[in-house]
C-alpha positions as CSV (number, residue, x, y, z in Angstrom):
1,X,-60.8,-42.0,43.3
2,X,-58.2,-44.8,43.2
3,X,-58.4,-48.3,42.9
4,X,-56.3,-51.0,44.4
5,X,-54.8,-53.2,41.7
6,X,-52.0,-55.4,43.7
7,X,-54.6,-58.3,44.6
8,X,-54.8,-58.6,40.2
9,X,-51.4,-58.1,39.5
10,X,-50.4,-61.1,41.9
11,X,-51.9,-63.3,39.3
12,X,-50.3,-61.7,36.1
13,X,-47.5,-64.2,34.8
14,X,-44.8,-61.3,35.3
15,X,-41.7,-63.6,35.0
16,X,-39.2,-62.4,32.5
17,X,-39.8,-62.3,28.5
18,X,-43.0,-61.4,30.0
19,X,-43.4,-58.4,26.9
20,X,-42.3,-60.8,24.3
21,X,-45.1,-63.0,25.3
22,X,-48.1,-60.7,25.8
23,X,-49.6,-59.2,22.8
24,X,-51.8,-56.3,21.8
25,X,-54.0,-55.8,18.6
26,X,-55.1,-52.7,17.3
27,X,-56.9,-51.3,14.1
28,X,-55.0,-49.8,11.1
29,X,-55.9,-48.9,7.6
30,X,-58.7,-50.9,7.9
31,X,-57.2,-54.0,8.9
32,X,-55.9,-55.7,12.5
33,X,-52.2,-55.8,13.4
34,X,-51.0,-57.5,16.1
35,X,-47.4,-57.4,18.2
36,X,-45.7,-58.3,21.2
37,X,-46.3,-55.9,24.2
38,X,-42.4,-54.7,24.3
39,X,-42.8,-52.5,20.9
40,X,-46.3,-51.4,21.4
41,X,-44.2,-48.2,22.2
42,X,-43.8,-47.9,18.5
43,X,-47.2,-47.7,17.4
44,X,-48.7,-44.4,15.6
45,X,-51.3,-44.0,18.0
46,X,-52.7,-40.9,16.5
47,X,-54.0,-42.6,13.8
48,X,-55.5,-46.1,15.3
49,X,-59.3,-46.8,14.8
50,X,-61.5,-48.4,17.3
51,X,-61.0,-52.0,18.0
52,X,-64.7,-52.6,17.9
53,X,-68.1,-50.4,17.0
54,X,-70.7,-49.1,19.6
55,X,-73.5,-51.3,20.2
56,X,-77.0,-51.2,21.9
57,X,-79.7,-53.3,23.1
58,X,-82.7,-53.0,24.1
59,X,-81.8,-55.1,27.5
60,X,-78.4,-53.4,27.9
61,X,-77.6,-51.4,30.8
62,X,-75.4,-49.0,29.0
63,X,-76.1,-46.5,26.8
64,X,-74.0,-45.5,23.8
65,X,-73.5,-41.5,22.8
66,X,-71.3,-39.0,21.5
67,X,-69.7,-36.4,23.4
68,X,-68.0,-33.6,22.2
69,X,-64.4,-32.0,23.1
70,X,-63.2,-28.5,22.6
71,X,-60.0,-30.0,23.2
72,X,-59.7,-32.0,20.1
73,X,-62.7,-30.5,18.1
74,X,-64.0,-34.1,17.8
75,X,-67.3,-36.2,18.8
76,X,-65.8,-39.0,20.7
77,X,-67.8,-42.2,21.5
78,X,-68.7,-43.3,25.4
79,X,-70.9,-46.4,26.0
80,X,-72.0,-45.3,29.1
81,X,-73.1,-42.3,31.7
82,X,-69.4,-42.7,33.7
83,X,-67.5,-42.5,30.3
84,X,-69.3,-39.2,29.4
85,X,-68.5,-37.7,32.9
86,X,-65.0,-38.9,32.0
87,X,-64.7,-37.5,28.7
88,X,-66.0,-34.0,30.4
89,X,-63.4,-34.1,33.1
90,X,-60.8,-35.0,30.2
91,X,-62.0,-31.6,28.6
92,X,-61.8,-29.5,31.4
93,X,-58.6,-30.4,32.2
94,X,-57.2,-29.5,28.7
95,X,-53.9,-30.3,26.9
96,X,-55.9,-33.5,25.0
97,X,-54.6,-34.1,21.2
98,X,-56.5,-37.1,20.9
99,X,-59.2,-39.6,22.5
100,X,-59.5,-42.9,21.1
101,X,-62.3,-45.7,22.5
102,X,-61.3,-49.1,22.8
103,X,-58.0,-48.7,21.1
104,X,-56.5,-52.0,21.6
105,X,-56.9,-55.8,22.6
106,X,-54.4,-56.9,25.0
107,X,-53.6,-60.4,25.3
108,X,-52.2,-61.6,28.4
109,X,-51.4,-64.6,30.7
110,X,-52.3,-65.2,34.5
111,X,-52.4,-68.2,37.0
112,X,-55.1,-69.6,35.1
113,X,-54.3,-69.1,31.6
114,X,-54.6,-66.4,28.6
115,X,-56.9,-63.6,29.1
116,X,-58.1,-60.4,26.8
117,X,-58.8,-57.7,27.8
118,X,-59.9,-54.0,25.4
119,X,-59.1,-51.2,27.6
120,X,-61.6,-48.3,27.9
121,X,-59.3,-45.5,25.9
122,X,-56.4,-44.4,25.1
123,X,-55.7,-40.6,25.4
124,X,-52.8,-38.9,23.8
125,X,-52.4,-35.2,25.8
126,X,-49.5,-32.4,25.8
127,X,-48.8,-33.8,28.8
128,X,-48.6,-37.9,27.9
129,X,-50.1,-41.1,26.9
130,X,-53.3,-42.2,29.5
131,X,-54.5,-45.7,29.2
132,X,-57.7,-45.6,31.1
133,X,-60.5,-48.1,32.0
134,X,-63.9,-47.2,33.2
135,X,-65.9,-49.4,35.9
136,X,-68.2,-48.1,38.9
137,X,-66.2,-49.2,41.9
138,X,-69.1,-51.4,43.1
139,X,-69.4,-53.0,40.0
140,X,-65.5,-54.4,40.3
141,X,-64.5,-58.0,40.8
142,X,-61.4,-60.1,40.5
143,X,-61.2,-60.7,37.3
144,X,-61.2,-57.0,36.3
145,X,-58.6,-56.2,38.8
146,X,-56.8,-58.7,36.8
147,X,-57.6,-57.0,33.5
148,X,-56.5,-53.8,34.6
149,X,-53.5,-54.5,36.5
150,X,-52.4,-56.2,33.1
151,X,-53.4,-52.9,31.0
152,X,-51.6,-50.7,33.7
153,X,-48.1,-53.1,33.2
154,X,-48.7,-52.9,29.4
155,X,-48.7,-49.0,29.8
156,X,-45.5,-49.0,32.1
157,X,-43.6,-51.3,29.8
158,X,-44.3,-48.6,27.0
159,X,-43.9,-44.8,29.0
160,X,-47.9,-44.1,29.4
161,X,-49.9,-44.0,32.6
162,X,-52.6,-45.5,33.5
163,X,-55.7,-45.2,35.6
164,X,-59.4,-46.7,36.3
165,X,-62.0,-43.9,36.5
166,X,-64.4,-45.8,39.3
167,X,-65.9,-43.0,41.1
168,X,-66.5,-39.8,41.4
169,X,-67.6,-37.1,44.2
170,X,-70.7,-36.1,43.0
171,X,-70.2,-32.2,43.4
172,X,-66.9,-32.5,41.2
173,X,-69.2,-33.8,38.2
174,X,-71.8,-31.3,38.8
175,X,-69.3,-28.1,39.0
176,X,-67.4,-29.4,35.6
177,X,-71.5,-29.9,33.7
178,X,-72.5,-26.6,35.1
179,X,-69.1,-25.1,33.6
180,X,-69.1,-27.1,30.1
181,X,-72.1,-24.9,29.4
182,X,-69.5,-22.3,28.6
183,X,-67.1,-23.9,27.3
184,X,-67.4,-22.5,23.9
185,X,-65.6,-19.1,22.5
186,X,-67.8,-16.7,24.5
187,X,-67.2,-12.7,23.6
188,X,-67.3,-9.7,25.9
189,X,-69.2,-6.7,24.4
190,X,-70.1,-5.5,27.9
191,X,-66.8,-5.8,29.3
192,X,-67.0,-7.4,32.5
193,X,-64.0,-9.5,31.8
194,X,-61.8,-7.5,33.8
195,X,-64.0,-7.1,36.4
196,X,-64.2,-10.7,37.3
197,X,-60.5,-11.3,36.9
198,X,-60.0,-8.3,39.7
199,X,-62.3,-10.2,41.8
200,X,-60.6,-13.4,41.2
201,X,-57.4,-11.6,42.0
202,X,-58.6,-10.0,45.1
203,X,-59.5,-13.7,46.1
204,X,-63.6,-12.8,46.4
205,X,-66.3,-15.3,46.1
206,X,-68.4,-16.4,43.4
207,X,-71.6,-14.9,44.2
208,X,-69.5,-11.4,45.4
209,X,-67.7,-11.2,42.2
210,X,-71.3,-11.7,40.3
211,X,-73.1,-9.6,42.5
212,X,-70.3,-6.8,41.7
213,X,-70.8,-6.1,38.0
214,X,-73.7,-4.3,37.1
215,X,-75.0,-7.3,34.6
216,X,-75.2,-9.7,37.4
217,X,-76.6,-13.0,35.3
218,X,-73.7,-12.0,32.2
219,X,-71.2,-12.3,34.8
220,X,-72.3,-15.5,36.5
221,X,-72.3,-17.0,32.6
222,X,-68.6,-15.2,32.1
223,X,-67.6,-16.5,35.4
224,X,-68.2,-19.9,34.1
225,X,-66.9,-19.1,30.7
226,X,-63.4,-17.8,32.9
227,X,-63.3,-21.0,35.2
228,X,-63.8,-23.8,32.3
229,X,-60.9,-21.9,30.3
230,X,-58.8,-22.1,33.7
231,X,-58.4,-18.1,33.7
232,X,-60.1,-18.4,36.9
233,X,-60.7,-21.1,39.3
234,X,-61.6,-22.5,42.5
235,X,-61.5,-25.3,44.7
236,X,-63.4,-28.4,43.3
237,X,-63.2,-30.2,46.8
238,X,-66.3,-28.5,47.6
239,X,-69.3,-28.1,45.6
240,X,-69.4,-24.9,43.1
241,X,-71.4,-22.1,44.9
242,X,-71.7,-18.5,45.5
243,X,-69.5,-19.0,48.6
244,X,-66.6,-20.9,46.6
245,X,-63.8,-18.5,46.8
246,X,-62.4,-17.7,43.0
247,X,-58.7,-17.4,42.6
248,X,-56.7,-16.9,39.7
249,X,-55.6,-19.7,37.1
250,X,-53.1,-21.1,35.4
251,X,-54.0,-19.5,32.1
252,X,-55.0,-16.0,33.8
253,X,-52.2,-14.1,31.7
């Protein structure tokens, strides 16, 4: 869901040079480099390391973990339960070369003087360069909208997007979990593939589709194999159920 950032960005000192004077500081080969904001462009983003380690407390709300992509083949780092969800979402939605946590320290001025601020992650994809931040939307306050409003002009001045992942509808999390447990090469010795993509091409339903082949609870697991791979898929405005109608995808041929 989005978030507002004008209220932050009123306070950014936006006047012109404005690149020159901002910085950013990433890792590489083992050692910090630091530029203006203007040829952050330039950097090899591909091959950054994380600006700081994962850390844990006994007293901290967070929880560090690893998460792993088909996308990129990789473990990647969250330090909490709404940076999992977003790493799964990230996976589901494909075309992800690379996910890197904390990938840089931006340095930048507002009304009240220098700030710093170490967005979330950076994500290189077929599609782009996301810059992304993640807070609960509850949990958001003015200085943050600062922060982020800086990190989304940063991204502008260098051709990436940018977004805050602050909430999500509950259902949407749920139907992307419940498909991530087939995410993984899954074979078809009984051959219900076709089957199911008939179904989805007759526009049936989830549970008629199942209920169709005569290995009901194989094809409820291929069905989730089908959707995660986007051969298949349905509407994730609603929650995931035997009456979500099952289409075919985008990667169906």
């Amino acid at each position: 869901m989005p978030v507002s950032l004008g209220s932050g960005r009123h306070a950014l000192d936006l006047d012109e040079g404005w690149t020159r004077r901002w910085t950013a500081t990433w890792r590489y080969a083992g050692g910090e480099v630091t530029s203006a904001v203007a040829d952050l462009a330039a950097v090899p983003v591909t091959r950054l390391g994380p600006m700081r380690g994962f850390t844990w407390r006994r007293d901290q709300r967070h929880r560090p973990g690893l998460e792993y992509m088909v996308s990129t083949g990789c473990l990647h780092g969250f330090e909490s339960l709404e940076e999992a969800g977003l790493l799964l979402v990230l996976d589901f939605v494909g075309g992800v070369v690379e996910v890197l946590s904390q990938p840089l320290r931006l340095k930048f001025r507002t009304a009240d003087g220098w700030r710093r601020h170490t967005p979330d992650f950076l994500v290189v994809s077929r599609l782009g360069i996301w810059l992304i931040d993640v807070r609960p939307a509850d949990l958001i306050g003015d200085e943050d909208r600062e922060s982020f409003a800086a990190a989304a002009e940063a991204a502008l001045a260098c051709g990436w997007h940018y977004t805050v992942a602050a909430r999500w509808k509950p259902h949407v999390l749920m139907a992307v979990d419940a498909m991530s447990a087939r995410r993984r090469p899954l074979t078809d010795p009984l051959g219900v593939r076709p089957g199911l993509l008939a179904g989805a091409g007759a526009a049936m339903t989830f549970g008629e589709i199942a209920a169709g082949s005569a290995v009901e609870p194989v094809a409820r697991a291929h069905l989730l194999h089908l959707l995660w791979h986007r051969r298949v898929g349905i509407d994730l405005g609603r929650p995931l159920g035997d009456r979500s109608t099952v289409v075919l995808g985008s990667e169906s041929s």
